[in-house]
C-alpha positions as CSV (number, residue, x, y, z in Angstrom):
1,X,0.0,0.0,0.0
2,X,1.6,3.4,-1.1
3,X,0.7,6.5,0.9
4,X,0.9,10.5,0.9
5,X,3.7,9.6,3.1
6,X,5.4,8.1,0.1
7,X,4.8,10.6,-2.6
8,X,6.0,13.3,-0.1
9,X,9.4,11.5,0.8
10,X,10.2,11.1,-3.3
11,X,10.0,14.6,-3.5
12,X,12.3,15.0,-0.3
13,X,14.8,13.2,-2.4
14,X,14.4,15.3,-5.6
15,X,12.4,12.8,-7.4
16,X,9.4,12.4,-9.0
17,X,8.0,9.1,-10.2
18,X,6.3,6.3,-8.3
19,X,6.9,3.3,-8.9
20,X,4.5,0.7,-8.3
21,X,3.3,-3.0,-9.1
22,X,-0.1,-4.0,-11.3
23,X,-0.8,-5.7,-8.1
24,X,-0.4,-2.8,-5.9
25,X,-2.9,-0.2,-4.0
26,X,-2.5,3.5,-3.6
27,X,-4.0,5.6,-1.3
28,X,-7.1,8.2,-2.8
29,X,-4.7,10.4,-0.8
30,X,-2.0,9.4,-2.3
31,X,-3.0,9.8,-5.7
32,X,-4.1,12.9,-5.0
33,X,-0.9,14.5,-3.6
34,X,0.5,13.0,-6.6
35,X,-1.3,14.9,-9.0
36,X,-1.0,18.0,-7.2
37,X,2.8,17.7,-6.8
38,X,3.5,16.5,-10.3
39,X,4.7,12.9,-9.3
40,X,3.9,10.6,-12.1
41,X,2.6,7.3,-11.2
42,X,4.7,4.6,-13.2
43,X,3.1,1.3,-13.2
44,X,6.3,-1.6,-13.8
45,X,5.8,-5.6,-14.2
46,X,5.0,-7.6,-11.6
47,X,7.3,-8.8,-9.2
48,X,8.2,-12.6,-10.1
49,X,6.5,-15.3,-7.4
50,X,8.5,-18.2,-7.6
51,X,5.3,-20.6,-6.6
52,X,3.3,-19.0,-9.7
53,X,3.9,-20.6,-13.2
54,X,4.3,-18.1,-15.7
55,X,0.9,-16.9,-17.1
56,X,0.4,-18.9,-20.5
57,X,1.1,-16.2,-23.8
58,X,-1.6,-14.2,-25.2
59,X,-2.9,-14.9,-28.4
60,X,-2.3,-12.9,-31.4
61,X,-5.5,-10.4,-31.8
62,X,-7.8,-11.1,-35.1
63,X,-6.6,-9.2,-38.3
64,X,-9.9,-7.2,-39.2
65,X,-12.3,-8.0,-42.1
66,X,-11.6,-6.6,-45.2
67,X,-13.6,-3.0,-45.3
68,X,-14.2,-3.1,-41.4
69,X,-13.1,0.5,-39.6
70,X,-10.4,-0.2,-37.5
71,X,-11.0,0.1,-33.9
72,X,-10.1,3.9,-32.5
73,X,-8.0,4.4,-29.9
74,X,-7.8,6.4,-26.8
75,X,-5.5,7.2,-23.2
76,X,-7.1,7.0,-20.0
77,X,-9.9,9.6,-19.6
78,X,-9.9,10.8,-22.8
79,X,-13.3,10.1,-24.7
80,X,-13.7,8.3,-28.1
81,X,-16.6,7.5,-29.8
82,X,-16.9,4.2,-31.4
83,X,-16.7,3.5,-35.3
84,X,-20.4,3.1,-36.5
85,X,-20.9,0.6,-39.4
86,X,-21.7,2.7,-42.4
87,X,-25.3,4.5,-42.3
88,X,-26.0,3.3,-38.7
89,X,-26.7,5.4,-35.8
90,X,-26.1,6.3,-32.7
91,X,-22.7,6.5,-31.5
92,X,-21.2,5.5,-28.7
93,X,-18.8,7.7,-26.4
94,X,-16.1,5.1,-24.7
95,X,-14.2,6.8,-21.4
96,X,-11.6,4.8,-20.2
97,X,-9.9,4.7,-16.6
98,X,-11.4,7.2,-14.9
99,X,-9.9,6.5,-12.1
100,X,-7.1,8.6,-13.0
101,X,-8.6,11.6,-14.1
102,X,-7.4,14.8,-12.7
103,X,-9.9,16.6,-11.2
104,X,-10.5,20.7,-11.4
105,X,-11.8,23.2,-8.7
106,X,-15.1,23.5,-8.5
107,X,-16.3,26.0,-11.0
108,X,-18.2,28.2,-8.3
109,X,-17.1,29.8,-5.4
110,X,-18.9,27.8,-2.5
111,X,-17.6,29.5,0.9
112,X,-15.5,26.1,1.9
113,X,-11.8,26.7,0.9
114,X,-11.0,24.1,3.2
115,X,-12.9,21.4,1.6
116,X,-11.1,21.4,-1.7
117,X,-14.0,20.6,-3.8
118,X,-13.0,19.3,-7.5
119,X,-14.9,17.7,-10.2
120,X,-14.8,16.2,-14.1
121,X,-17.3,16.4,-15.7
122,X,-16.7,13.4,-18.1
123,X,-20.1,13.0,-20.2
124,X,-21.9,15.7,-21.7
125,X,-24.4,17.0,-23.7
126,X,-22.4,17.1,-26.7
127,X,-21.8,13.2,-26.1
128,X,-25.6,13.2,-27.6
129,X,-27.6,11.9,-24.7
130,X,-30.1,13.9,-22.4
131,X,-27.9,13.7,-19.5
132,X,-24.1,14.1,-17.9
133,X,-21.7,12.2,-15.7
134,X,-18.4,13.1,-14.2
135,X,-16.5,12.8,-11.0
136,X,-16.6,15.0,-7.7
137,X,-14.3,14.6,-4.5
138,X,-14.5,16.6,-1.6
139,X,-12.3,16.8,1.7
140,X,-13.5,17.1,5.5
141,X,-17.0,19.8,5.9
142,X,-20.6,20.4,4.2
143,X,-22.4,22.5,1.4
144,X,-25.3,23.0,0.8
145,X,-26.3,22.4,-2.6
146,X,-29.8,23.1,-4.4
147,X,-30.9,20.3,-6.9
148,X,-32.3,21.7,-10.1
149,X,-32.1,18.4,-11.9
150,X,-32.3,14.6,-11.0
151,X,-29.3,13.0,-9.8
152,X,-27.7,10.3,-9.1
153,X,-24.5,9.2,-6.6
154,X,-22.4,6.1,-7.3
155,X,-19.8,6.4,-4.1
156,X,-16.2,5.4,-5.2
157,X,-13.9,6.4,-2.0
158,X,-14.8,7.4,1.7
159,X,-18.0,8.4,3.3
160,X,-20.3,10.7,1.7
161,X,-23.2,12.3,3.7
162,X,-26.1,14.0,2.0
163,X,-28.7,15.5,4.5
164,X,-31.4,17.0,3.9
165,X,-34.1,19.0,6.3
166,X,-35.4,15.2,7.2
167,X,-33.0,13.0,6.5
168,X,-29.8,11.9,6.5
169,X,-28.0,9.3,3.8
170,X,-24.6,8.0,4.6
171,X,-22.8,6.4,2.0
172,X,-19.8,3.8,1.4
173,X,-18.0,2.8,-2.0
174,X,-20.5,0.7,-3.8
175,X,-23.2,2.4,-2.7
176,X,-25.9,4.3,-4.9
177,X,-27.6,7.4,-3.5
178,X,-30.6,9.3,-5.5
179,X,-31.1,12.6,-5.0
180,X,-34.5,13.9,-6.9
181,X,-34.9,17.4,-8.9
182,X,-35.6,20.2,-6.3
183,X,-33.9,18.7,-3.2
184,X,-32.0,21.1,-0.8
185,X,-29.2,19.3,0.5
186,X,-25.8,19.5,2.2
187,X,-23.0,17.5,0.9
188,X,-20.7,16.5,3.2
189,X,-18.0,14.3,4.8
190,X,-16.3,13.7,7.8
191,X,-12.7,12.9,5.7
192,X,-12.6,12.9,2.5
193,X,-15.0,11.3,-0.3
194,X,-15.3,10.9,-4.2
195,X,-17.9,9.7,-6.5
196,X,-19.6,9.1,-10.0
197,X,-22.9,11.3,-10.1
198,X,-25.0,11.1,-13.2
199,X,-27.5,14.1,-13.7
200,X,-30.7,14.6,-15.9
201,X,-31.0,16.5,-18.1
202,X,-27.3,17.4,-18.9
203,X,-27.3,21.1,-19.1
204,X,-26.8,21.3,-15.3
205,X,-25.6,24.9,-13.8
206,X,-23.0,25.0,-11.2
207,X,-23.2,28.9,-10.5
């Protein structure tokens, strides 16, 4: 396991990759501070177990059929939209490895320095559907928030709290939370958390 404690002490030493395993875990923390401080993390092979027989070789991918569209590439985060056969519709938008998106600062000014609010917003309306997705993380403190569209929470990382003037949700990574059109809410945490919402429709306004 690789902490903010370990991103911190490469940069002590002047350097700034992190190398780790396939196999190994990082720290939201961490990968946090390593964004911020412009360590790049720098995933290597996996470390030999002698009492493991080597993983049999993979098989050689399937040339394409002649006048097929190749497939279309993309890094992590970065959206591509699929290769339609000819005169079919719709498209689809592919993001891969969200995971590792940077996030921004929230694009309003919401009175909590301390909390550090970011988000990605990583489906749109110009992805052609009637709604949005993206990412959100906040750090120890509340909110509030007013709901002018239907959303929903998909918790990744920590313990997020949305109250309302009744009610009170706590949730854990796995856990879906759905917050309807016209709710007045606080979001909140008592240490940091980070999630998937999904909103309808897409044209939400942050201001």
């Amino acid at each position: 396991m690789h902490t903010a404690e370990d991103v911190l002490r490469l940069l002590r030493e002047g350097r700034r990759e992190l190398l780790v395993g396939p196999d190994d875990r990082l720290t939201a923390l961490a990968r946090d501070t390593a964004r911020e401080r412009g360590v790049s993390i720098v995933v290597g092979p996996a470390r030999p177990d002698p009492g493991r027989p080597p993983s049999p070789p993979l098989p050689h991918a399937a040339a394409p059929p002649p006048g097929a569209s190749p497939p279309v590439a993309s890094g992590p985060g970065a959206p591509s939209r699929s290769v339609p056969a000819p005169g079919t519709e719709p498209r689809l938008t592919h993001v891969r490895d969200i995971g590792r998106l940077p996030l921004d600062p929230f694009p309003s000014d919401l009175g909590r320095p301390e909390m550090d609010v970011r988000l990605r917003d990583v489906v749109t309306g110009r992805d052609g559907v009637p709604m949005a997705a993206g990412l959100l993380s906040l750090r120890a403190g509340s909110f509030p928030w007013r709901l002018d569209y239907d959303e929903v929470e998909y918790v990744l990382e920590g313990e997020l709290h949305i109250t309302t003037a009744t009610q009170r949700v706590v949730g854990f990574p796995g856990d879906v939370i759905v917050v309807p059109k016209g709710s007045e809410i606080t979001f909140g945490t008592p240490s940091w958390a980070k999630f998937l919402y999904v909103t309808y429709p897409a044209e939400w306004n942050p201001s």
